[in-house]
N, C-alpha and C positions, 0 to 999 in steps of 0.2 A: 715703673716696676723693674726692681733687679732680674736680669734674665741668667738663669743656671740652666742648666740641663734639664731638671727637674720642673720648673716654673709651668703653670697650667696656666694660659693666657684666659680661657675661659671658664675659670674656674668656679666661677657664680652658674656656671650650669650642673656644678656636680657638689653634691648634698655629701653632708658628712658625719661619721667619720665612712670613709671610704677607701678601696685598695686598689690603688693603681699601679700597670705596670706599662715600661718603656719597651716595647718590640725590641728596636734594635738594639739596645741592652741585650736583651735575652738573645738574639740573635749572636753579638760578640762575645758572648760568653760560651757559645757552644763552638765557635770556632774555634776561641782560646783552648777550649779543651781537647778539642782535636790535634793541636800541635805540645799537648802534653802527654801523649802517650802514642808508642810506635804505628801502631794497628788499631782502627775504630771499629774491627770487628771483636776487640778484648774491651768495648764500652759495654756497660747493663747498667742503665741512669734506671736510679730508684724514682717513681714519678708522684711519691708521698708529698713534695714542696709545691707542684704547681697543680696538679688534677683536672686540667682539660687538654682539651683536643688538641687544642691550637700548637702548644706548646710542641706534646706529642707528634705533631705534623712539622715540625721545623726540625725535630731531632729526625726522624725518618728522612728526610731532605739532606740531612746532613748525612745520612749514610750512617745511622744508628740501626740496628737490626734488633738489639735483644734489649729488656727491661726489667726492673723489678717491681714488686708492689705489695703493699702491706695487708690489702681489703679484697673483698671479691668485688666491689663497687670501682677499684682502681684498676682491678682485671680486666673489670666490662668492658671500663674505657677505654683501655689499650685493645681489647676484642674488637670495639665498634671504628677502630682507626688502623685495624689489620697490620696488627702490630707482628712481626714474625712467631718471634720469643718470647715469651712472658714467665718469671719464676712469682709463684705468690711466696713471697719469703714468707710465709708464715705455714703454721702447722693446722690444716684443716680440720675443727674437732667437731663431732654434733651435728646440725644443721648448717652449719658453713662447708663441711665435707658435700653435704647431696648439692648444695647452692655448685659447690666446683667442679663437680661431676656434670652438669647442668651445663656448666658454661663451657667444658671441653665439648657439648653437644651444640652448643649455639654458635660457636663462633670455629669451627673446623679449619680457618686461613692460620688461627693462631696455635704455635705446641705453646700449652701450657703444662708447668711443672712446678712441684713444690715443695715444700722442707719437711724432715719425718728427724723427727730426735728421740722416740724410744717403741722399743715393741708392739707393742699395744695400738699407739696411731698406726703405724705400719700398716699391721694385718686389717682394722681400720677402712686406712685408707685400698689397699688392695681388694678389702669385699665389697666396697663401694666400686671399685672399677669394675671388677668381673660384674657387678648386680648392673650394671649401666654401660657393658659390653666394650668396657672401653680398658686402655692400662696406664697408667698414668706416670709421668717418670719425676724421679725423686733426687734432691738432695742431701744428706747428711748436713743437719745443723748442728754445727763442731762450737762448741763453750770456749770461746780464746781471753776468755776475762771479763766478758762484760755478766757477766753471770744473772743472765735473763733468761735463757733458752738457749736449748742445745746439748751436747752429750761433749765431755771431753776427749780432745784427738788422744787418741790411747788405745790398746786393746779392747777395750769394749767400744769404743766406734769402730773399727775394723769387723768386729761380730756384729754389729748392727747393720754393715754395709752387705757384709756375707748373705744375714737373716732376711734382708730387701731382696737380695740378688736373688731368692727361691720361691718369695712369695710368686704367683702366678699376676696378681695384677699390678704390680709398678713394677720400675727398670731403676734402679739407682747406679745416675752417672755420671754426679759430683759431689763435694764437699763447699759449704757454705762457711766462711770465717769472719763476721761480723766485729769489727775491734773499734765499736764507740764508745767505747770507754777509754780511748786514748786522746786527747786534746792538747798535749804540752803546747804551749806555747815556741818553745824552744826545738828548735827541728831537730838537731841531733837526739836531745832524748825523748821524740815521739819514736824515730826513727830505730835506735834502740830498742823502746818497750814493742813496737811494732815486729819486730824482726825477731826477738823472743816470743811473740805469740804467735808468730808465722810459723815457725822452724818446726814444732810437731806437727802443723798442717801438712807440709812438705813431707815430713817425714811417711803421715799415713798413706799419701798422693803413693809413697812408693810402695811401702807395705803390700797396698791394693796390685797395684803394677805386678811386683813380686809372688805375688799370687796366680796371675795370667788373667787380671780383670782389666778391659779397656782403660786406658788412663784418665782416672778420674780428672774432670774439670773441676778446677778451685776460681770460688767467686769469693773475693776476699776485700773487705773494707769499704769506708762510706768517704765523707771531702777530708776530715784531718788526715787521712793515711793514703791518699788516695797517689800524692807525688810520691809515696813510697812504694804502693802496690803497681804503679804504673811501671818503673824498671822493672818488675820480673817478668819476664817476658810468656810464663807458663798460668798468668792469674787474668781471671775478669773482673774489671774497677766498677763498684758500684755509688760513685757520687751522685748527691740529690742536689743539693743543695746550690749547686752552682748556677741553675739554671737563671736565678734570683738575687741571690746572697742573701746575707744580713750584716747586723752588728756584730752581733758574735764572730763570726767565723772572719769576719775583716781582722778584729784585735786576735782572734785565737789562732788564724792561719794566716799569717800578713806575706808569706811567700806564694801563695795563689793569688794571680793578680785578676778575681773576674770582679763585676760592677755589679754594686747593687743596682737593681732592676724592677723591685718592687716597692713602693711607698706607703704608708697611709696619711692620708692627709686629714688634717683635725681641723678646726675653728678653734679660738676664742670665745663662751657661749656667756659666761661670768667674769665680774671681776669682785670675786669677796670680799678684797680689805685690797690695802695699800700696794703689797706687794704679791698679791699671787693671784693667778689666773687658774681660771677654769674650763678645761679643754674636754671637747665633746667624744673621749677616746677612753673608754673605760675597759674592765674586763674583757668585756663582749665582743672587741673590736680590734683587741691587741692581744698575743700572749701572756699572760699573765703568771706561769711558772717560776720564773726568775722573782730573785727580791727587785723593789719598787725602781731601783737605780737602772736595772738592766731589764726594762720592758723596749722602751721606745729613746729612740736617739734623734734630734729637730737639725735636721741641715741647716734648716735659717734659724736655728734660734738655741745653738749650745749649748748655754749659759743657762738653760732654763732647769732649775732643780724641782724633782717631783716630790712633794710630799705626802699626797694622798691616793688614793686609787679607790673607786667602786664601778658598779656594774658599767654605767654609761656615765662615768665624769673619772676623769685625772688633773689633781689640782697640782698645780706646782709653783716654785716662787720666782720672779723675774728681777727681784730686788729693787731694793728703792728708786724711785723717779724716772721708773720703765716706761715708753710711752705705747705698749700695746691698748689698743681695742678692740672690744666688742666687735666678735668679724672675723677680726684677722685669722690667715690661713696660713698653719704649719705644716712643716713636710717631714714624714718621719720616720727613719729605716725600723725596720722589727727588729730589737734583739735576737727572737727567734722566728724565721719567716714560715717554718710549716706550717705548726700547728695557725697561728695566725692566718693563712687564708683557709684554713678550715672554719672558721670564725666568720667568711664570708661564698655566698652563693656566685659572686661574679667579681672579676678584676675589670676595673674600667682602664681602656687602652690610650694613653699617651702619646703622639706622635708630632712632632714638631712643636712640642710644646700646647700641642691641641689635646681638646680631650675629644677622640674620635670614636669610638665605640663599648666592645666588650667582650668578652671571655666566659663562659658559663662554665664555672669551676666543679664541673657535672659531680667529680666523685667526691666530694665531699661530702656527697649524702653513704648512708650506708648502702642502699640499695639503688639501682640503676633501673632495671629490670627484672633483674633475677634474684 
């Protein structure tokens, strides 16, 4: 057996497709992060990529204090791991508002806070706080291009910051600048389009100032921008993705040097014709967003082109006078590693080339508890 980093000596104990991840992997990649930015009190790691505890407990050890998170499921789990900080980057609407109201009552070790981008949520969200005796503190989510959410940094987010500042139940005491919509390849012009959608961020940061309002904190960017949000020395870096990596972000960010960390490993289950194989890694198992070419990348097996894709099979071709069998085990970075372990309940744990346990990638569900 060729031995890589990767290689599960005991691999016939673990059924496939399945997601495994390398500890100290994950381990070195949070130290690498730490020697990329001045101060690991300006880290807020989004915990959207990896979703349990364990993880969670190794960034806390590192001397991580604050977080991010998309889900009130992702909230929980950072409440149940007494996580200090928590921002739910999202805007609580409906039934997800009393769920967060809820969870500032259940987990009191952790301030939770979270994003308000027009009127309406606001007042919203501040009768939900007084109706559950609590105040909840907020960030302005500022539109810098990715045009999903958020209000444009402009006069009218300065009157939205003001209109927060009177409500009686929330405190708004940052600004929120999400720029995933930047991935150049090319670092100078991410670095460019980055710094043009920073600049009226900065701008309003003073505006606010200028007014006699505490100086708003700016939590700005995800892993493409993140070597750029790291020099400013007035911003919180919110990278996910590191924890793990993928394919993507290896080819799309080649100057972050962390280690992919998570795999999924497939079998050989077919062989349909002469040249192509059929691997037990379908939809269900791998991200499937991407066109067919950019789901899954084989460390041992390159060369392998994918032509098909369904729910639980991806066939692909190995070319003529290939000598795979039935059996054989591949090993395969995600293209996209988040949503991909949402696609799974548990990461089985790697260690020595062993396969030694596991992970319960608790928030993946939408509910926890609450």
């Amino acid at each position: 057996m060729d031995h890589h980093w990767f290689t599960i000596d005991n691999v016939d104990k673990l059924d496939t497709p399945a997601l495994v991840v390398y500890p100290d992997r994950v381990q070195a990649n949070i130290d690498v992060l730490k020697t990329m930015i001045d101060d690991v009190a300006r880290l807020r790691p989004h915990i959207k990529t990896y979703k349990n505890k364990q993880v969670t407990q190794l960034l806390l050890e590192a001397g991580v204090n604050k977080f991010k998170c998309a889900t009130i499921a992702e909230a929980e789990l950072l409440g149940m791991c007494k996580a200090p900080d928590v921002l739910l980057a999202y805007q609580p609407v409906g039934p997800k508002l009393d769920r967060f109201i809820k969870l500032i009552h259940i987990y009191p070790q952790t301030r939770f806070s979270c994003l308000v981008d027009n009127d309406l949520a606001a007042k919203e969200i501040s009768d939900a706080a007084l109706a559950g005796k609590t105040t909840v503190t907020v960030y302005i989510d500022l539109n810098v291009g990715m045009n999903r959410t958020g209000i444009a940094p402009g006069f009218d987010a300065l009157q939205l910051y003001m209109d927060c500042a009177v409500l009686p139940g929330i405190t708004p005491v940052g600004l929120h600048a999400y720029d995933g919509h930047i991935h150049d390849v090319d670092v100078a012009k991410r670095k460019e389009r980055c710094d043009a959608g920073f600049a009226p961020v900065l701008k309003l940061q003073q505006d606010l100032k200028a007014k006699d309002y505490p100086e708003p904190i700016i939590i700005a960017g995800g892993s493409p921008t993140f070597t750029i949000h790291s020099k400013r020395s007035v911003v919180e870096c919110s990278p996910g993705t590191f924890v793990y990596w993928d394919r993507g972000y290896e080819l799309e960010i080649p100057e972050q040097p962390f280690l992919p960390a998570v795999l999924v490993v497939t079998r050989v289950v077919s062989l349909p014709d002469t040249t192509k194989l059929c691997l037990d890694v379908g939809h269900k198992s791998i991200s499937a967003e991407n066109e067919l070419a950019k789901r899954i990348y084989f460390l041992n097996a390159p060369q392998l082109v994918p032509v098909g894709q369904s729910e639980e099979h991806l066939v692909v071709d190995a070319g003529k006078g290939h000598d795979y069998q039935i059996g054989d085990v591949l090993y395969g970075i995600p293209h996209h590693v988040c949503p991909t372990v949402a696609l799974y309940e548990r990461v089985c744990t790697i260690e020595n080339n062993i396969l030694t346990g596991e992970w319960l990638n608790l928030a993946r569900d939408r509910k926890i508890t609450i």
